[in-house]
Steps between C-alpha positions, in 0.01 A plus 500: 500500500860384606809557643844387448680279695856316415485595190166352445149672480210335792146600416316698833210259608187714631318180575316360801819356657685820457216742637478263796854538572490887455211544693684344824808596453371845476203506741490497858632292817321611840641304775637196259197439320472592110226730387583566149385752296799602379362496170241793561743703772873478403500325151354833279618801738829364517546465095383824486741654762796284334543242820804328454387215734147458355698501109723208672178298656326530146763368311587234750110401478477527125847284423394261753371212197844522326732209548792729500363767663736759712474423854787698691486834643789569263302365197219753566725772577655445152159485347402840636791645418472432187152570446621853705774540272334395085140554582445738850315377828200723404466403163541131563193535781249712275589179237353261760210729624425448097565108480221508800268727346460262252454147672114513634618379850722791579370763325295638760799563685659770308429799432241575208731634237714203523212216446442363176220618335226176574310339202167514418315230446223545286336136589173441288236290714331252302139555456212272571438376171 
């Protein structure tokens, strides 16, 4: 999954450095101290309800490992609208509901219709012979 920026596309990390950075930057402060958990409270509900700021912490988080990544306000503003304008808000968060359905550390965190369905591994024990 990507988005365009400049001209250029950036691929959307979902890895452990992104979900960190989602999960605070979403979660909760109570009296200046950090408790996370944004990832299980704010990350899903607000994708679903079309959260402008959660769609602006997600792709700040996920664009994070590019060297020419946006870092402005302005430069997110422009990436939203965009997305807003080519692709919709809504449709753009169901697309990364589906990107993590499918990676096995975030797809308990969506909804069931969006996770990938998981592999079955048919692993053959060798016998005592």
């Amino acid at each position: 999954m990507h988005i365009t920026f400049n001209g250029r596309e950036i691929e959307l990390s979902f890895g452990l450095r992104t979900l960190t950075t989602i999960d605070r930057s979403l979660g909760l402060e109570v009296e200046n101290v950090s408790l996370g958990q944004g990832l299980e409270t704010m990350l899903v509900p607000g994708l679903q309800s079309g959260n402008i700021i959660c769609l602006y912490k997600l792709i700040q988080a996920a664009t994070a490992h590019d060297k020419k990544k946006p870092t402005a306000d302005e430069d997110f503003e422009s990436i939203l609208n965009d997305i807003a304008e080519n692709e919709g808000l809504d449709e753009f968060a169901q697309q990364v509901m589906y990107e993590l359905g499918k990676q096995p550390m975030t797809r308990k965190l969506v909804p069931e219709k969006y996770q990938a369905l998981k592999a079955v591994k048919n692993v053959s024990k060798p016998t005592g012979d």
